[in-house]
Backbone as a ProteinNet text record, in pm:
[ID]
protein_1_A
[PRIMARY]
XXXXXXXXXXXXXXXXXXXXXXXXXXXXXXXXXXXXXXXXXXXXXXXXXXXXXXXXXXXXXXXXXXXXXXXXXXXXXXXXXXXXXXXXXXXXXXXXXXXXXXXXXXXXXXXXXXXXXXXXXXXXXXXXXXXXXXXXXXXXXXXXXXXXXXXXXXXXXXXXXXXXXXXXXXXXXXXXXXXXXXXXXXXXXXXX
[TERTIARY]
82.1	0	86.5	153.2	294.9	343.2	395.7	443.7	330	216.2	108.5	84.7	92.8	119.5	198.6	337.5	437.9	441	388.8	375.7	258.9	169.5	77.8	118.3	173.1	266.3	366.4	459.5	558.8	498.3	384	288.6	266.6	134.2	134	236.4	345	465.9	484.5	538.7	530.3	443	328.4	249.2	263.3	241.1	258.2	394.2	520.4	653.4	600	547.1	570.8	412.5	358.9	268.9	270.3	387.3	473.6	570.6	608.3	761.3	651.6	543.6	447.5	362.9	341	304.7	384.2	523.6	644.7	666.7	670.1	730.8	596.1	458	370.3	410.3	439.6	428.4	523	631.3	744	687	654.2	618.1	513	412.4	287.9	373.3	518.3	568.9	653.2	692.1	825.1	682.9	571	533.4	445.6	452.8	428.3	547.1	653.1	786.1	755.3	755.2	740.8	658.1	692.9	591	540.8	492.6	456.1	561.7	505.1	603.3	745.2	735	855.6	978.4	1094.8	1189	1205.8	1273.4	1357.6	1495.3	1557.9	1733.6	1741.2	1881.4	1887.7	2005.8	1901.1	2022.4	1905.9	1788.6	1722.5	1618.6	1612	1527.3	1488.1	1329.1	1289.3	1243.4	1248.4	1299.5	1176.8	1149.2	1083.2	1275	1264.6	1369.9	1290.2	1390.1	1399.4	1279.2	1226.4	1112.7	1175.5	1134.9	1208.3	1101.8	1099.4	997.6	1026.3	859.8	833.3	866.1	870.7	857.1	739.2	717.9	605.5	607.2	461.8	451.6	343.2	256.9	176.9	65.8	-38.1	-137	-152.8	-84.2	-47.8	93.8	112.9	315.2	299.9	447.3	522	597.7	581.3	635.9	716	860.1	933.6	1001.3	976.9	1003.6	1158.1	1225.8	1321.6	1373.4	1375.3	1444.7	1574.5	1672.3	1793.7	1809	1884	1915.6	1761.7	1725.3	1618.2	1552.2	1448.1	1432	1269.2	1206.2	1058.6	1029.7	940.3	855.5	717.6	639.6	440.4	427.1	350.7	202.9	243.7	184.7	168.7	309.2	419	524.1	594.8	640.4	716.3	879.8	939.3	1075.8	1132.1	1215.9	1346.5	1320.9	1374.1	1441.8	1371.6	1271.5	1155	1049.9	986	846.5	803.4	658	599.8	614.1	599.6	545.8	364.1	434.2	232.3	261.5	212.1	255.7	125.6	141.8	69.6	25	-69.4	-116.3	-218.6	-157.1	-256.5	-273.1	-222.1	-263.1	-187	-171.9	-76.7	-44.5	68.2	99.3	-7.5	-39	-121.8	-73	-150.2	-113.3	0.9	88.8	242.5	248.6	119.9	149	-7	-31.8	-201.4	-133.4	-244.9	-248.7	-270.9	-180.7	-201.3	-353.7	-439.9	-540	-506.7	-635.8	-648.6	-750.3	-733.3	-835.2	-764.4	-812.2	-768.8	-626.3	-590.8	-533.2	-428.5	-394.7	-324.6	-337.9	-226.7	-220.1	-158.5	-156.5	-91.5	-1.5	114.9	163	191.9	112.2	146.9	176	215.8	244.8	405.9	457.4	537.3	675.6	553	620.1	647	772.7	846.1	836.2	724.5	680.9	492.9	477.4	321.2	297.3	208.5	136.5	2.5	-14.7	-95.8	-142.8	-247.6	-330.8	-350.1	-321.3	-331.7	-445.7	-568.4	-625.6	-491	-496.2	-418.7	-420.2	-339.1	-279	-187	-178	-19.9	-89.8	-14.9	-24.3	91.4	63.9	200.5	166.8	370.4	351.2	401.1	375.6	521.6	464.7	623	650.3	665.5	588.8	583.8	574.2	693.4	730.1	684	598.3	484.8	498.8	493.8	547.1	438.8	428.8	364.4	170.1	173.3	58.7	5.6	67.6	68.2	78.2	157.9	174.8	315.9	330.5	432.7	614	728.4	816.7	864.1	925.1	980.5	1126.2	1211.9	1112.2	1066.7	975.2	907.8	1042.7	993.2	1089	982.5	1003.7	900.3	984.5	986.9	1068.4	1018.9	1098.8	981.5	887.5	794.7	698.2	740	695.1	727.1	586.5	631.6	481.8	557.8	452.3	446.4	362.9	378.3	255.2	201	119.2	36.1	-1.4	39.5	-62.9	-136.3	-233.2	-257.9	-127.6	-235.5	-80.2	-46.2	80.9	91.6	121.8	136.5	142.1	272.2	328.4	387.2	514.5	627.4	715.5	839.5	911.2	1029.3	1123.2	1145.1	1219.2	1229.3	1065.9	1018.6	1003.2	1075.7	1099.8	1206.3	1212.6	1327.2	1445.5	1580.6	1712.2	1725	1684.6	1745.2	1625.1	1494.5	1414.2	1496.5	1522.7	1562.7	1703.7	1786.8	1904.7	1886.1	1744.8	1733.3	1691.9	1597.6	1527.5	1637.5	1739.6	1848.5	1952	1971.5	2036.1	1953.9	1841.1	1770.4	1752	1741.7	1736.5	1888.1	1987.5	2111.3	2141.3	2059.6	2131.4	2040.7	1913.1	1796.8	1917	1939.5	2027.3	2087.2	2223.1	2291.3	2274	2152	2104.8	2073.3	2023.6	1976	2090	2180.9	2283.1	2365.5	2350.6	2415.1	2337.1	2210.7	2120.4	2138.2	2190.1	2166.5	2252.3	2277.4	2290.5	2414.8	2503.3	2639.2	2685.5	2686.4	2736.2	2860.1	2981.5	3085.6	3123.6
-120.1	0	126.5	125.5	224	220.9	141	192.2	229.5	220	276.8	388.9	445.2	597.4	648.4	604.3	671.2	706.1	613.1	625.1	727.5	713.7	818.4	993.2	995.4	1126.9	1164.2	1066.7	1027.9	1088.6	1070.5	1105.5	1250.3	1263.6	1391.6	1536	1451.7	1597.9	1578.2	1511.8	1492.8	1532.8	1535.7	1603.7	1789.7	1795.4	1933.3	2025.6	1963.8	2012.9	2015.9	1919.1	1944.4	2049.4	2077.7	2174.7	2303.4	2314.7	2441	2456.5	2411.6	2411.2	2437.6	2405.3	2381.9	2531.9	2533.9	2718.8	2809	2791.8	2889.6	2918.3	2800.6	2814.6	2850.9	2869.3	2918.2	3099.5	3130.5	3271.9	3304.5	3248.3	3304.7	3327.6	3294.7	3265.8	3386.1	3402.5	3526.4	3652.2	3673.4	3760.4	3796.4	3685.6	3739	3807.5	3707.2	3812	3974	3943.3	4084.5	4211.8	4118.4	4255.8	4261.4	4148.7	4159.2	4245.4	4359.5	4418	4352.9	4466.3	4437.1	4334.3	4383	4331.5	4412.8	4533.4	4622.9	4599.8	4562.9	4546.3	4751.5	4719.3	4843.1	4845.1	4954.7	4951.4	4924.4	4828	4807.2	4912.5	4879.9	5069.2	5197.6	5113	5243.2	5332.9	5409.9	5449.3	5590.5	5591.6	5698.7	5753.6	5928.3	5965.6	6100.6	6152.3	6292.1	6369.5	6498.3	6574.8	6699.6	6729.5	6804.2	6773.7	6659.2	6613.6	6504.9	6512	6419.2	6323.8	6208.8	6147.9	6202.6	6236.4	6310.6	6467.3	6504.7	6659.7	6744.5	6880.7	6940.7	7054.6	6996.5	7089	7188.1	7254.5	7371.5	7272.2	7327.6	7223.1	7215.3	7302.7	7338.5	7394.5	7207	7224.4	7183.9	7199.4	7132.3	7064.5	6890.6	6829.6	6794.6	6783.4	6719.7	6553.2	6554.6	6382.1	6362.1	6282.7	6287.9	6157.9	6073.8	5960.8	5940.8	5803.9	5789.2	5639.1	5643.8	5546.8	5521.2	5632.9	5605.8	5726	5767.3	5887.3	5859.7	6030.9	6060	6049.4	5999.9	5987.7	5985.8	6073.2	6088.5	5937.2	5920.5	5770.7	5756	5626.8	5572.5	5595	5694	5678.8	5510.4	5493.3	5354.6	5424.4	5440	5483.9	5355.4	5300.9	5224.4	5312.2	5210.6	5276.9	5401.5	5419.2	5522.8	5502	5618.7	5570.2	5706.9	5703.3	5819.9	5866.3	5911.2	5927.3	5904.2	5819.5	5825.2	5843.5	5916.5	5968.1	5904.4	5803.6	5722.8	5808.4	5910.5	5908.1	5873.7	5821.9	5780	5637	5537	5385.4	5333.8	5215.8	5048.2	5084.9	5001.9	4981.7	4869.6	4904.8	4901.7	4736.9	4617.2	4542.5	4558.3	4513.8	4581.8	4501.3	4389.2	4387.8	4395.1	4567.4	4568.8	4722.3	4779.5	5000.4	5015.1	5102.7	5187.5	5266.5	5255.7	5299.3	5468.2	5533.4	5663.7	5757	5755	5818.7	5960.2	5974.1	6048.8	6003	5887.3	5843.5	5768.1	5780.4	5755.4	5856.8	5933.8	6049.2	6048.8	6046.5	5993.6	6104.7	6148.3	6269.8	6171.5	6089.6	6115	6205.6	6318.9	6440.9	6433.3	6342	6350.7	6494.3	6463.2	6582.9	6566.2	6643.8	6607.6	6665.6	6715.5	6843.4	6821.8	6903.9	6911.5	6984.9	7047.3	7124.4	7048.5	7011.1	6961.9	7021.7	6990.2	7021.6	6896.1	6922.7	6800	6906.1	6831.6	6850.5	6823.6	6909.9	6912.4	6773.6	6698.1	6599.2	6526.9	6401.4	6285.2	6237.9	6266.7	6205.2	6063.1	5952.3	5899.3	5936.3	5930.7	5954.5	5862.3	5822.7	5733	5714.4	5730.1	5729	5622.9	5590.8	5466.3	5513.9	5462.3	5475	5381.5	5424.2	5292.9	5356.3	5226.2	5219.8	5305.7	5286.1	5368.9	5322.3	5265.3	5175.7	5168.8	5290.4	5325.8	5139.4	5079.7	4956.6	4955.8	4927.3	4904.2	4853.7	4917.3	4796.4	4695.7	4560.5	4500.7	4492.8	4482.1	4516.6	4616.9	4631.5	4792.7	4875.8	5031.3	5139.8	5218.2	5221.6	5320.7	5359.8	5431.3	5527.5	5451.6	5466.2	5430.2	5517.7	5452	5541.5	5614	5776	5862.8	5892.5	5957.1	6029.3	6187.5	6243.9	6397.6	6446.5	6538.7	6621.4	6744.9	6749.7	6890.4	6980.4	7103.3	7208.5	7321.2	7404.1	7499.2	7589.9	7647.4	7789.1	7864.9	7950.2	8034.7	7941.3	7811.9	7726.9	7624.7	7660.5	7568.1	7605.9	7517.2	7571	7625.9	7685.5	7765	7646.2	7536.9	7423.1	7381.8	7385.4	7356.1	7414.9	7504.8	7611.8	7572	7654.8	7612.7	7694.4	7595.5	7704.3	7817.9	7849.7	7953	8075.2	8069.5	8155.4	8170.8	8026.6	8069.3	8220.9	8129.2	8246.9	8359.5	8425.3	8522.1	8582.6	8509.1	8575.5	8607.7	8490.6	8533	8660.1	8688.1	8784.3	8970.7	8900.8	9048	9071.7	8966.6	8964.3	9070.5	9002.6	9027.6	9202.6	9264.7	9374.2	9457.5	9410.8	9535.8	9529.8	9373.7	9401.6	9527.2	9491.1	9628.7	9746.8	9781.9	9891.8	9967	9878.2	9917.9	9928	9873.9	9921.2	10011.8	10053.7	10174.2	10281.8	10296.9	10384.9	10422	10341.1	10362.4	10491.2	10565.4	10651	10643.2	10651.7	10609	10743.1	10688.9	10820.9	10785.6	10875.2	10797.4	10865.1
0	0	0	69.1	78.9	-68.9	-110.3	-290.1	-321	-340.1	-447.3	-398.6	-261.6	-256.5	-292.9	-248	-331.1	-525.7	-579.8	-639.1	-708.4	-632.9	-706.1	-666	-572	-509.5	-607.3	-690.4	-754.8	-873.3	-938.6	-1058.6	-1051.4	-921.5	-920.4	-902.6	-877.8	-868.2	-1002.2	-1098.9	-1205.7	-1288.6	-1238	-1352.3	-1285	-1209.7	-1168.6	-1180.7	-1211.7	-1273.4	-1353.8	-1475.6	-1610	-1660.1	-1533.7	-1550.5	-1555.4	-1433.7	-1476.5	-1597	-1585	-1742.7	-1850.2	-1868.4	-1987	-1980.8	-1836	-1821.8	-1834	-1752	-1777.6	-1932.6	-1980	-2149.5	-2206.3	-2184.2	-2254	-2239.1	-2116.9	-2049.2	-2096	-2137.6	-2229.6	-2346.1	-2456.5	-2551.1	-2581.4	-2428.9	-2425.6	-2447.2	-2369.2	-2305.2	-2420	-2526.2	-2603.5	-2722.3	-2736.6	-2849.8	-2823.8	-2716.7	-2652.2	-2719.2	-2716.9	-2727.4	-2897.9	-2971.6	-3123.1	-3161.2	-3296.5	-3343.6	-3467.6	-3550.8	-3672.7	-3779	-3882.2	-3999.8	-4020.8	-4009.7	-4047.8	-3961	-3968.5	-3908	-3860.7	-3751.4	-3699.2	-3698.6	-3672.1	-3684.9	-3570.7	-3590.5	-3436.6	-3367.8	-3244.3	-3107	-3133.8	-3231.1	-3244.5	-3121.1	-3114.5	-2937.2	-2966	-2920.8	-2852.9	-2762.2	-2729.8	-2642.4	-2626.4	-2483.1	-2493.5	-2426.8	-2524.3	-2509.3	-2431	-2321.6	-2199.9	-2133.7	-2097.9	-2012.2	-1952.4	-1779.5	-1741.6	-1641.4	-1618.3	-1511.9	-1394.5	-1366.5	-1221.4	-1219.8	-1340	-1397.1	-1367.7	-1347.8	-1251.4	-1428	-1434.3	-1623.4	-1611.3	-1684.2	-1668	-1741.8	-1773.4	-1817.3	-1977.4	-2060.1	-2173.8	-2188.7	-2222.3	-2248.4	-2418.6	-2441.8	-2564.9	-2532.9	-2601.8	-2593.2	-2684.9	-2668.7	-2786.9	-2847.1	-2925.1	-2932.5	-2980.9	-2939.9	-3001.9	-3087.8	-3148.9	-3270.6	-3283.8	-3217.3	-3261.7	-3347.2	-3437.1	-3545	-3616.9	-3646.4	-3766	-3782.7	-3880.4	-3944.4	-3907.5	-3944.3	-3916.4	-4091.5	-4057.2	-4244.8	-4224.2	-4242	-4247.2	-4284.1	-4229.6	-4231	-4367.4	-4433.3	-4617.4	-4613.7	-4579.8	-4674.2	-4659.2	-4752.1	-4778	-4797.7	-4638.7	-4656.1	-4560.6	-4608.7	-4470.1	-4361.1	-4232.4	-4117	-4063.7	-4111.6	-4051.9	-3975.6	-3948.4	-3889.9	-3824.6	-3793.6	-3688.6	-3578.4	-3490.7	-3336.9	-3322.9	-3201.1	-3101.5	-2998.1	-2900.8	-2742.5	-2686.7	-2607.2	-2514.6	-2390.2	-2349.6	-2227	-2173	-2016	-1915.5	-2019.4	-2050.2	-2074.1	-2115.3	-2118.5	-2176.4	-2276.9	-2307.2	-2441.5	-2537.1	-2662.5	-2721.7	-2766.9	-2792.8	-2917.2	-3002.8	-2983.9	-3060	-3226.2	-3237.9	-3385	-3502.8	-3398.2	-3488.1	-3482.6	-3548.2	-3601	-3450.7	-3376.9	-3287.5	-3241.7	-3174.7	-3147.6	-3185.1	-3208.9	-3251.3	-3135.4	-3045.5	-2966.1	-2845.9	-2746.7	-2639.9	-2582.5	-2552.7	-2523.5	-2588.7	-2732.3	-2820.2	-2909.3	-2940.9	-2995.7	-3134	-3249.9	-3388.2	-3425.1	-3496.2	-3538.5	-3687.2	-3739.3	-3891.9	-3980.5	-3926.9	-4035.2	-4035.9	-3980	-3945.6	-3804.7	-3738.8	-3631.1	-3547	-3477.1	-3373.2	-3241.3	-3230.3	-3088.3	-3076.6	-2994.6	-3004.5	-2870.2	-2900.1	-2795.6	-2776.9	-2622.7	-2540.2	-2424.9	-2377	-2284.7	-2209.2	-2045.5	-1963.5	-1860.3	-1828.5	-1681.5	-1584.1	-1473	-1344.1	-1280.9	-1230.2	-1156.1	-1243.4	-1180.6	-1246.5	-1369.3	-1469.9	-1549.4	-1625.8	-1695.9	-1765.7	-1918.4	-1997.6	-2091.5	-2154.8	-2265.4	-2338.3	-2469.6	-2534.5	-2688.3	-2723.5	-2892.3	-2958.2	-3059	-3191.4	-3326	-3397.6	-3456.6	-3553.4	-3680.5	-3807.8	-3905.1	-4015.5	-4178.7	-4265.8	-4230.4	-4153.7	-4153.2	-3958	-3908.1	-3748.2	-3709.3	-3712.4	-3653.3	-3598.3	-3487.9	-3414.6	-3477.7	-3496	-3562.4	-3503.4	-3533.4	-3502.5	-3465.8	-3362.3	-3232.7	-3231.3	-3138.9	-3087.2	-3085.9	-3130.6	-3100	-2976.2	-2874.2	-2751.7	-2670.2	-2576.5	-2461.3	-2296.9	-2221	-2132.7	-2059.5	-2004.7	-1965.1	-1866.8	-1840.4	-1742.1	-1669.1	-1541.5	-1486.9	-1476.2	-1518.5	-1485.6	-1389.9	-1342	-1263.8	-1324.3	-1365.5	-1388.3	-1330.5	-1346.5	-1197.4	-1310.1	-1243.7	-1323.1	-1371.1	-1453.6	-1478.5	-1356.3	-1357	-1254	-1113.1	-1119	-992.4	-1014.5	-1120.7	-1142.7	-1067.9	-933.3	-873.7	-974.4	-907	-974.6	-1024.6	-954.3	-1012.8	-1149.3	-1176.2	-1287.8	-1402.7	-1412.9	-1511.2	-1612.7	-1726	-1757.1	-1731.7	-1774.9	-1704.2	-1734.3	-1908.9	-1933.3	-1833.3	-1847	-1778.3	-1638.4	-1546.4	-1439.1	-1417.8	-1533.4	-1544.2	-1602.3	-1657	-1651	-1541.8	-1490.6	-1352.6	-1232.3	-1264.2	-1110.4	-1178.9	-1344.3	-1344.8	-1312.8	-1348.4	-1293.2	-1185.5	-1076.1	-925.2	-908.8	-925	-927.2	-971.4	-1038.6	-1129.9	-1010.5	-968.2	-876	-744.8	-696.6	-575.8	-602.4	-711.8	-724.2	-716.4	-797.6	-813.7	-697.1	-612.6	-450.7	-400.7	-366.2	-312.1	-339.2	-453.3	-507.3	-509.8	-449.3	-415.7	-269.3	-183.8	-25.7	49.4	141.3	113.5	289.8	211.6	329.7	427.8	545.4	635.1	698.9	695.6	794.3	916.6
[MASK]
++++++++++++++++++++++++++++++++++++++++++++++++++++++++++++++++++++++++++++++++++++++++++++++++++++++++++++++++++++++++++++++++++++++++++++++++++++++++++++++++++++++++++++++++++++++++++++++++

């Protein structure tokens, strides 16, 4: 009686290893074609990027955003160029199906005109952003070209802290701080 337990113990671990290995290697398989895009190959080292935006950045509620593209070129939607492709700026949601057309709505934003900036409007609080380079046919390349996702914060206008500015504004503002000091002190009126 003792062997025929062992044995059926002996089975069921056996079937339950090879239940995992059979799930693990399915979840690989879910997970690698997750990373695969479309049909269009990409260059490889290729990456994009938002330029001078950084995660956990404090923005006004109507910024410009800039996109930036390395090892491959911007070409409008339909064109049939190599090594190209669009921008779509993902906010607030997942990455889309990486081997169907990029959704077109609020939350998937298309620049088939081929453009590298955009002026947006965010309601106030956290938002995420992230870039995805989809081919003449807004479909994802192979592999995906995307950035990773960032969160921003939004405030109204006029609220946004001094941090969050940019440098050059700041270095104007501290050289004019700087010139009134002077000025005041060269106004004050010395007794000895």
């Amino acid at each position: 009686m003792r062997n025929d337990v062992d044995d059926r113990f002996s089975q069921f671990v056996n079937f339950v290893v090879t239940l995992l290995v059979v799930c693990g290697t399915y979840g690989v398989a879910l997970a690698e074609e997750r990373r695969t895009g479309g049909p269009t190959p990409s260059t490889e080292g290729a990456e994009v990027h938002f330029i001078d935006l950084k995660d956990g950045a404090t923005v006004p509620t109507k910024v410009t955003i800039r996109f930036g593209l390395r090892e491959m070129g911007v070409a409008p939607a339909g064109s049939e160029r190599a090594n190209s492709g669009h921008h779509h700026l993902l906010i607030d949601t997942e990455l889309p199906p990486l081997d169907q057309p990029i959704p077109n709505d609020f939350n998937h934003l298309h620049f088939g005109a081929g453009q590298t900036e955009a002026d947006i409007t965010l309601k106030p609080g956290t938002h995420t952003l992230q870039l995805l380079l989809g081919d003449k046919d807004h479909i994802p390349h192979n592999p995906p070209v995307m950035s990773p996702r960032i969160r921003i914060v939004v405030m109204e206008e006029g609220t946004v802290p001094k941090e969050a500015a940019s440098p050059e504004s700041t270095r104007r503002r501290t050289q004019a701080q700087n010139t009134r000091k002077r000025y005041r002190s060269s106004r004050r009126v010395r007794s000895y």
